[in-house]
BAPA-531848 format. One line per 4 residues: their letters; for each residue x, y, z of C-alpha. Coordinates in steps of 0.2 Angstrom, whole numbers, padded with zeros to 4 digits. Layout:
N
a) X:Y:Z; ...
% end
This chain:
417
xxxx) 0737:0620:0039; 0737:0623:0058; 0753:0634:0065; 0760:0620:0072
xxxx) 0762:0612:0055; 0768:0627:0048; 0780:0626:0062; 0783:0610:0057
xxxx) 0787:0613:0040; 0799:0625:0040; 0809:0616:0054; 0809:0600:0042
xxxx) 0815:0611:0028; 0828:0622:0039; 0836:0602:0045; 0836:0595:0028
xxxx) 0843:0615:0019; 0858:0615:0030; 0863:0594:0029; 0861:0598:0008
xxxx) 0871:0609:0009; 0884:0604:0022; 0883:0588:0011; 0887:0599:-0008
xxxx) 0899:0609:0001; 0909:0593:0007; 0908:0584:-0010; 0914:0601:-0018
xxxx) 0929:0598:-0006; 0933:0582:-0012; 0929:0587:-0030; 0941:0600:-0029
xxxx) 0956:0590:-0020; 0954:0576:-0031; 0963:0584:-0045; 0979:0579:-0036
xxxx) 0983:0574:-0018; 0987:0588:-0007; 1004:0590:0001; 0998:0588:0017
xxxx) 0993:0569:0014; 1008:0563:0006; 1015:0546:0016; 0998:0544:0021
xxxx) 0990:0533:0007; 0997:0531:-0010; 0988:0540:-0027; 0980:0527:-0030
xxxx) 0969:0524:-0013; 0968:0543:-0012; 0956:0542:-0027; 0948:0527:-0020
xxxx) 0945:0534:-0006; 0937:0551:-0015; 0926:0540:-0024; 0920:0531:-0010
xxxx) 0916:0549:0000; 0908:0556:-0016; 0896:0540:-0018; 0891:0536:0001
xxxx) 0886:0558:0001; 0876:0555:-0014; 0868:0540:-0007; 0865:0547:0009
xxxx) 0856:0563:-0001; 0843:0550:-0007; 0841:0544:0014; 0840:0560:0017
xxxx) 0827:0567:0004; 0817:0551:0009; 0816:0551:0026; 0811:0570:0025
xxxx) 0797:0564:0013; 0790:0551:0024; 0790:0562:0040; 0781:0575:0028
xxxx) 0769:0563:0023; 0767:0555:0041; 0765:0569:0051; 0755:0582:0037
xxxx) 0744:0569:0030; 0731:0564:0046; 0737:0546:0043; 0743:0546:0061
xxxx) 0727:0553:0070; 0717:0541:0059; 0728:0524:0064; 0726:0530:0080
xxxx) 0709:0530:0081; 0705:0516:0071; 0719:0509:0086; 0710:0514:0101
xxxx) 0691:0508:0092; 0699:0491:0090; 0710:0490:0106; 0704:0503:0118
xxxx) 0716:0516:0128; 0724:0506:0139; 0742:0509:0144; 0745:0492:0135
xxxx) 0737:0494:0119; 0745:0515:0117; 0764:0503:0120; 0760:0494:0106
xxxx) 0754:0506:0096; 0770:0515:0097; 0780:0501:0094; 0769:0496:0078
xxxx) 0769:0515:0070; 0789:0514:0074; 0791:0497:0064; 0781:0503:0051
xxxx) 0790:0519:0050; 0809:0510:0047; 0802:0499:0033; 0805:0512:0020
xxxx) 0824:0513:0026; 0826:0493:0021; 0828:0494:0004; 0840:0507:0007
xxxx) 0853:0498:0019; 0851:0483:0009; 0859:0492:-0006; 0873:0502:0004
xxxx) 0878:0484:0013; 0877:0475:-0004; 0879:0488:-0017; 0891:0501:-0010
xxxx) 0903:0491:0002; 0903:0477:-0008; 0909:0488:-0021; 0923:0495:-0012
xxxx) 0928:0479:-0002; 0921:0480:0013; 0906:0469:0016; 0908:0454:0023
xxxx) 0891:0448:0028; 0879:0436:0018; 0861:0443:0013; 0855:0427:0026
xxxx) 0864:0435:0040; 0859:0452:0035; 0839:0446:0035; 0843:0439:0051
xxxx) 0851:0453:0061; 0836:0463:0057; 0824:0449:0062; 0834:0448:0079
xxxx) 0834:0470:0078; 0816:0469:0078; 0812:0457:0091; 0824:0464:0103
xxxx) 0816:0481:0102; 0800:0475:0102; 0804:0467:0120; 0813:0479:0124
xxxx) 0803:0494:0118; 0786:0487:0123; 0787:0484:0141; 0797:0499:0144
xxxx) 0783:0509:0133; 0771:0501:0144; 0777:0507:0162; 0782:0525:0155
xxxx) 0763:0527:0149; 0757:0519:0166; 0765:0530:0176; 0751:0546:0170
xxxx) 0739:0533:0178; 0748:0530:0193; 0756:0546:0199; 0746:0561:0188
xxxx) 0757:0576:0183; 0773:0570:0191; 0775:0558:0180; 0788:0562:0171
xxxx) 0800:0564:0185; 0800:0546:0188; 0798:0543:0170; 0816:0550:0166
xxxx) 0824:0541:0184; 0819:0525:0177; 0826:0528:0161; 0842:0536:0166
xxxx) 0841:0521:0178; 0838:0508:0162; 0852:0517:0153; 0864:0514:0167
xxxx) 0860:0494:0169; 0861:0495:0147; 0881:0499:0149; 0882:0482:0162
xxxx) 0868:0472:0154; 0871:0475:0134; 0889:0469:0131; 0882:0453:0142
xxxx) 0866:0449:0135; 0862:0459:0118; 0880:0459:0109; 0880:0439:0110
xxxx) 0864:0439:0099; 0872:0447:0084; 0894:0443:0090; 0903:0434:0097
xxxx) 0915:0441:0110; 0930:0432:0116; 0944:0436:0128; 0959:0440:0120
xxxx) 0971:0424:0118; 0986:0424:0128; 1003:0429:0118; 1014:0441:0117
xxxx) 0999:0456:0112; 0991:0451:0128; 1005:0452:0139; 1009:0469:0130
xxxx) 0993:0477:0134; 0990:0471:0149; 1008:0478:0155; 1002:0494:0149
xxxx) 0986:0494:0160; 0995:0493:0172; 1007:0508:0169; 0991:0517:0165
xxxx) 0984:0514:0180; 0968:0504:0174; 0963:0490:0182; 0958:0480:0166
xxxx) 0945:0467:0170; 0943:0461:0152; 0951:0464:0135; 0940:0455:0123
xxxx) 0938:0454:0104; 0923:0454:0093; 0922:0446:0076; 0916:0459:0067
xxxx) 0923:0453:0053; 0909:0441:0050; 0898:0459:0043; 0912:0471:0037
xxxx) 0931:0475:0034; 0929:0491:0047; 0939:0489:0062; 0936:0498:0077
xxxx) 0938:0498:0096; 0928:0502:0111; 0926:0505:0130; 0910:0499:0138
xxxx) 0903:0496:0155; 0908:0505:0170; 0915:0503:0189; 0920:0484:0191
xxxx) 0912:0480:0173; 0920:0490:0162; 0930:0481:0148; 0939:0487:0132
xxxx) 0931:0478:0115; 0943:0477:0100; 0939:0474:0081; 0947:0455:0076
xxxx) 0948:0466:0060; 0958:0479:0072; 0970:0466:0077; 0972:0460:0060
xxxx) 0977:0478:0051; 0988:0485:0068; 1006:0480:0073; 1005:0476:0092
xxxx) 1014:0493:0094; 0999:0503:0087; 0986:0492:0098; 0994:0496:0112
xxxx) 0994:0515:0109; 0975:0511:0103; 0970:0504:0119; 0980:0518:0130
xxxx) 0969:0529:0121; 0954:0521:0126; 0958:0520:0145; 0961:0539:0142
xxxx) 0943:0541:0140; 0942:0530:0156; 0955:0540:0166; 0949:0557:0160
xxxx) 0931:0555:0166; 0925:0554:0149; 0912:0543:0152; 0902:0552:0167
xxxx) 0903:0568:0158; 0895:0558:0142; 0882:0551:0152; 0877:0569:0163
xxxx) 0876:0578:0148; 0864:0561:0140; 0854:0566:0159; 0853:0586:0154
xxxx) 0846:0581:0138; 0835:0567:0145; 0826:0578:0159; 0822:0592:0146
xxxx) 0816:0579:0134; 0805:0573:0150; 0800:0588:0154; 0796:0594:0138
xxxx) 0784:0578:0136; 0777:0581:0153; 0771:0597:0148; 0766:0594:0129
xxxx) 0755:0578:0137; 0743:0590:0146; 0743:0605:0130; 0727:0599:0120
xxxx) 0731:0613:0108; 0748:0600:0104; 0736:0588:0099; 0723:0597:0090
xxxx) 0738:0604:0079; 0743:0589:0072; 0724:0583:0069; 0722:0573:0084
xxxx) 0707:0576:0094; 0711:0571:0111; 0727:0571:0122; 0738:0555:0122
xxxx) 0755:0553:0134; 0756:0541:0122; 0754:0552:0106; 0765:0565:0115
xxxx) 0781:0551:0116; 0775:0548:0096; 0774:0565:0091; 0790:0571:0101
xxxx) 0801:0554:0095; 0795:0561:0076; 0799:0580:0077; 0809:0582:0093
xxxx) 0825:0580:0081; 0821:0594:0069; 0825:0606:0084; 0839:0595:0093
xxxx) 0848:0592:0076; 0854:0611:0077; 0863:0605:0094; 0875:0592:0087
xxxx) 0890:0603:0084; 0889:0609:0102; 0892:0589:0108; 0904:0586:0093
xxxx) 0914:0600:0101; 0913:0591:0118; 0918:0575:0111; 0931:0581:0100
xxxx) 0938:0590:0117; 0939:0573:0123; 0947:0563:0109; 0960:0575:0110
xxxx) 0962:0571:0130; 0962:0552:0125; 0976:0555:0114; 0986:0564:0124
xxxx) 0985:0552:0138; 0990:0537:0126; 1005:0546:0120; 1012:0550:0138
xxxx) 1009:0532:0141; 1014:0524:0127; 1029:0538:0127; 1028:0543:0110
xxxx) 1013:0550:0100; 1021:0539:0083; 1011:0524:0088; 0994:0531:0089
xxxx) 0999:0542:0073; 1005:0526:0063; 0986:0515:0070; 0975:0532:0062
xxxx) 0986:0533:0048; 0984:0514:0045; 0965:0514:0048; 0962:0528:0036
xxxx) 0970:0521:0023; 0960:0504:0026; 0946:0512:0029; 0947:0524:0013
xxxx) 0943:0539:0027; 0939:0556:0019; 0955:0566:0026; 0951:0582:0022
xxxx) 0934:0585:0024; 0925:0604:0023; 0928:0611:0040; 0908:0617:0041
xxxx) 0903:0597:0037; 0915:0590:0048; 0913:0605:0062; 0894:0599:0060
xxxx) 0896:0580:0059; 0911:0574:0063; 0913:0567:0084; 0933:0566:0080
xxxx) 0945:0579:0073; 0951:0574:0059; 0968:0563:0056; 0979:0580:0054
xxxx) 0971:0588:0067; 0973:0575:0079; 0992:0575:0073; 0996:0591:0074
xxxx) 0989:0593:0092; 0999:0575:0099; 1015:0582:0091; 1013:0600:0096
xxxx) 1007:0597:0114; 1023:0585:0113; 1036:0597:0108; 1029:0606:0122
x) 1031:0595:0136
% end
């Protein structure tokens, strides 16, 4: 075993350690509050969905054990095994170097590479929701959305492949400069471009109907200061009984996207203090600070290809014998998370810190934090949400604070003002 497989190994084992444990520490939780529901959830959801939604918690944690042990196993396998320098060469024999045929190898070993995983999703969509109510989709529609999945990554994904590799050839060690404008730049037309042309594929998006609901939130724009170009609604009930909402796009594009499922579990009241705490994102500045700190993180990752693409001694330590930009995108898409995965408490902390501003702004608008209280309340009943997560497994994994948390800072900052 090289050192950098050694290296590889016990960052691979260091990952999957610490989300075992965070994992057994969060179920312990659960274990131990489901005895009896704790004071601080009382008027929340009844006994009765309290263990409902204990049980659902426990079985999704041990489920995602199996993903996780899995997915380590297959990246074990993939990366320590010389399958990968060995498909690449028997590649390269076949369909030469070019920039073209390295694309499409990429594109082939990442297809490949989520197969494993389908067995998987197909028994949480069918097994585990349909166990505890909430999927709505057909097995047809289910085989379909990954068809669709695939063939819009692969047009996607090859061309984009493609040009990255091209640029080596076309402007030698300054590539990856130009590599990371034109995918900040891609990421950018994605916010305008996605809700337009990929969303339609898999929903359908319609404008919200005129009625009193409409007239509501519209009013409230207004008195938040937003300027809203479109409130419009997704069936997403035609896959699942999860509701959400969302802000997308940006400048004169930017449109808020509700759940039909949303609308169907929400008074009008608590729609309205969800949707002031979506422009809160918006009128904080949410939104650029999300996509900077996406730049920071995509610059290094660019720089750190740029520099691993012209290290041989990156290649020959994981079995390939000559250097690759296009085995250096593989190779860091495959192991890069193993180090970033240690940084997703530090953005967690960022968005929390955000979700916190949002609601804040929706409860000055809405003048009364109640509303938005009542619409988290409601979704994580409906939603049989783990309220009381362990503060290591939600400090690590969760982007929102937690239902009492968010309570406790709306009505605390509230008697304050």
């Amino acid at each position: 075993m090289t050192l950098l497989e050694t290296v590889f190994v016990i960052a691979l084992a260091a990952k999957l350690l610490a989300e075992l444990v965070l994992d057994a520490l969060n179920r312990a939780q659960v274990a131990k509050n489901a005895k009896s529901m704790p004071p601080a959830l009382e008027g929340i959801m009844s006994e009765e969905k309290f263990q409902k939604a204990n049980e659902y918690t426990l079985v999704k944690s041990k489920f995602g054990t199996i993903g996780l042990l899995l997915d380590a196993a297959i990246l074990a396998v993939v990366i320590l095994s010389g399958v990968l320098p060995q498909a690449f060469e028997a590649w390269s024999s076949t369909f030469g170097d070019a920039s073209w045929s390295s694309a499409l190898f990429l594109v082939v070993v990442m297809m490949a590479l989520g197969l494993p995983g389908l067995p998987l999703e197909y028994w949480e969509q069918f097994k585990i929701e349909e166990r505890f109510g909430f999927n709505r989709s057909t097995k047809g529609l289910w085989i379909g959305d990954k068809i669709k999945g695939t063939l819009v990554g692969l047009v996607i994904g090859f061309p984009l492949l493609w040009l990255l590799i091209s640029l080596v050839g076309w402007l030698g060690d300054s590539w990856w400069i130009w590599g990371f404008g034109i995918m900040f730049g891609f990421q950018l037309v994605m916010m305008v471009l996605y809700p337009m042309l990929i969303i339609p594929l898999f929903n359908k998006l319609t404008p919200l109907e005129d009625g009193p609901l409409r007239s509501r939130l519209m009013a409230m724009s207004d008195k938040a200061g937003f300027k809203c170009n479109a409130i419009q609604v997704i069936d997403g009930s035609k896959r699942s009984a999860h509701s959400n909402a969302y802000f997308t796009g940006f400048g004169k594009f930017r449109r808020i996207v509700l759940y039909d499922t949303l609308i169907e579990q929400l008074g009008e009241d608590e729609i309205e203090a969800v949707l002031a705490h979506e422009i809160g994102h918006y009128k904080k500045g949410h939104i650029p600070k999300m996509i900077a700190s996406s730049a920071a993180m995509m610059f290094a990752g660019f720089w750190i290809i740029g520099y691993l693409a012209n290290n041989e001694a990156f290649f020959h330590g994981f079995g390939f014998e000559q250097t690759s930009i296009g085995i250096a995108f593989l190779l860091f898409g495959l192991v890069g998370g193993l180090f970033t995965f240690w940084m997703t408490p530090l953005f967690n902390i960022l968005s929390r810190k955000h979700e916190y501003e949002a609601d804040a702004f929706a409860r000055d608008v809405v003048g009364d934090w109640k509303p938005l209280s009542n619409a988290l309340r409601s979704l994580s009943e409906k939603n049989l949400s783990n309220l009381q997560p362990h503060p290591a497994y939600s400090g690590f994994h969760y982007s929102h604070p937690t239902l009492l948390e968010r309570e406790a800072a709306m009505a605390g900052e509230g008697a304050r003002s």
